[in-house]
Phi, psi and omega in degrees: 000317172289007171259351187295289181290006154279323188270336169325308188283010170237330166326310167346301188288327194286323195283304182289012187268334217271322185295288225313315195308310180319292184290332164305313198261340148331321183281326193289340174265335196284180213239166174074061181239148197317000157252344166290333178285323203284303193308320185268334165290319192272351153304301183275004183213093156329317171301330196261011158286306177326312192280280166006300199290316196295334164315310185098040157260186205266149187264149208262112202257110189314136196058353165300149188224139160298325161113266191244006175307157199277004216261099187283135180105293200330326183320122195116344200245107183311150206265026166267311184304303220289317182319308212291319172286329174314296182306327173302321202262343180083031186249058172248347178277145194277160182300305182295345162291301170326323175309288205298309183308298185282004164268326180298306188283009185244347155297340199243349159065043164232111202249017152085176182251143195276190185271289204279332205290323212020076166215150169318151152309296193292307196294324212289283212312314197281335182250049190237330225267335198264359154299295185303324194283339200276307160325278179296357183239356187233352142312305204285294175324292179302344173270318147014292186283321161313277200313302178322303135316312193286267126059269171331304170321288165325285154357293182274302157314355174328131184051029171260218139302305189307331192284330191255343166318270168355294165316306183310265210290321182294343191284321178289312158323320192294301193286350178254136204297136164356291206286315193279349146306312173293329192279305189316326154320259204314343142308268186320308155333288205250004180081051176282288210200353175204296198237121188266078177228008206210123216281172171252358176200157183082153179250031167188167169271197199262341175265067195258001189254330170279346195276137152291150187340336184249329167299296176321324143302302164306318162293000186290289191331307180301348203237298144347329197280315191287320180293342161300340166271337165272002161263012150287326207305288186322326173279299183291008187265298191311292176316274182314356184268312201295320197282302192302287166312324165294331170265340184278313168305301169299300191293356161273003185228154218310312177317309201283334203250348166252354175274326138350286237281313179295342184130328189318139187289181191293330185273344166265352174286304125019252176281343167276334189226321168271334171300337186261352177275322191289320201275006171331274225257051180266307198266334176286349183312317196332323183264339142349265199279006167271332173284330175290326151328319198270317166283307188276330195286314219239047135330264194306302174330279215306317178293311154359275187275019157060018185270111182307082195245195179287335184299274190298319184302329210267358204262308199261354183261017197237282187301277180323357191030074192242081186288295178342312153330292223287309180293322175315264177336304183317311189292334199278348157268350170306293205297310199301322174278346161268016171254000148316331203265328201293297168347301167288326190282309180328305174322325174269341160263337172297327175284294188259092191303003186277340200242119183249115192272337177287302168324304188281002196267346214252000000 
């Protein structure tokens, strides 16, 4: 097993070098890069030219033209501005140097400043991060905790009422989308249209630093709770179908049907014997679905519910062509997910120890 996961881990590098190369050279065609947005601000707010100049970059002189600059918008701009931002941003450089610079430097575990923000990548990440993880792990719990039970229920009831009554409401859980499930919170909730019970924005309130310890807790919860319920529905659905169909695959095959035959009651066949085989990949799943819950879900949530997380910084660092931002986040979640998915293989022998990654590779 440990040779197994020295080669997962050393795999690491070809594949996350291999993400960053793919999205560098994709960022080299889209259009619209941090110096066209400076260009589109200082066309439409004179002020914010201003402040550049006041910088002791060159000043802007009426009828001077960019000339032959490659800048659509530019026109108008000394073509002295435009070098000095190429310099500033590092596009003075041919792209593969530029490549070569940022990777040496994420090796060093320096991902750089953002352009317009002037705060680290890494300070801008961490102090996003307790939105997303609060999102992702306590979705991920909870639908867990649903699903798993419902799931077994399901299962053991096959083809009763109780099973299609069930079946009914998770399919209808499923079809509705995330965000329009979060305005229905927040209508119903949050003081929409009926009930003022639930704050509509932020993830503490603003005297949460005045509150005491057990008050602070409860304002985390209070204030948590509707987006953690519209980013579970979809998650919890999914897990209960996975769960319900992983015990139905078990409880039908030969082992199940001689552990019957000897006597054994139902609830020990049950938990003594198809559960740990049916939650292999329920539980190895885990890490699964928690990254997934923690990168993809929570865009939209986040915005809904005004919550500063990683979902809106990876949303508006896109629009800004904020590469530093854009690449940073990219390497360091690259990297987190794949060490996720090494994570999911442990999972699968720690639940189930019969399963040898050496053995099947050989």
């Amino acid at each position: 097993m440990g040779a197994y996961i020295l080669r997962r881990l050393l795999l690491i590098i070809p594949t996350l070098l291999g993400i960053m190369v793919i999205n560098f050279v994709l960022v080299q065609f889209v259009p619209g890069g941090p110096i066209e947005q400076i260009i589109a601000q200082i066309e439409g707010q004179g002020d914010v030219f201003g402040g550049f100049a006041g910088d002791g970059g060159p000043q802007l002189d009426e009828g001077v033209g960019a000339g032959d600059s490659e800048y659509a918008g530019a026109r108008g701009l000394p073509p002295e501005f435009i070098e000095e931002l190429e310099r500033q941003f590092g596009f003075d450089k041919p792209p593969l140097e530029r490549f070569l610079d940022m990777m040496w430097n994420y090796m060093r575990l320096d991902f750089g400043e953002s352009y317009f923000r002037s705060i680290s990548v890494i300070d801008l990440v961490a102090e996003k991060m307790p939105v997303s993880i609060s999102l992702g792990l306590w979705s991920t719990l909870i639908a867990y905790l649903i699903s798993i039970p419902l799931g077994i229920a399901k299962a053991v009831r096959d083809d009763t009422a109780f099973d299609t009554w069930t079946s009914g409401v998770i399919i209808v859980a499923y079809a509705i989308p995330g965000f329009l499930f979060a305005i229905l919170l927040l209508v119903l909730f949050a003081g929409g249209s009926y009930y003022q019970i639930f704050p509509i924005r932020g993830l503490v309130s603003d005297n949460w630093e005045e509150l005491g310890f057990f008050a602070k807790i409860g304002d985390y919860f209070w204030h948590i709770t509707l987006p953690v319920v519209a980013s579970t529905i979809s998650a919890f659905a999914t897990l209960t179908l996975l769960t319900k169909n992983s015990f139905l695959d078990e409880i039908k095959k030969q082992y199940v049907m001689t552990a019957r035959a000897k006597g054994l009651a139902e609830r020990g066949v049950l938990y003594g014997h198809v559960f740990r085989n049916a939650m292999l990949i329920v539980i190895a799943g885990l890490p699964g679905v928690f990254i997934g819950v923690f990168f993809s879900g929570s865009i939209i949530i986040e915005t809904i519910f005004s919550l500063d997380g990683l979902g809106r910084l990876g949303f508006e660092a896109a629009v800004a062509r904020d590469y530093p931002v854009i690449f940073g986040t990219l390497f360091i979640f690259g990297l987190i997910g794949l060490v996720m998915n090494i994570i999911s293989d442990l999972m699968y022998v720690m639940v189930d120890p019969r399963i040898d990654f050496e053995k099947r590779e050989g």
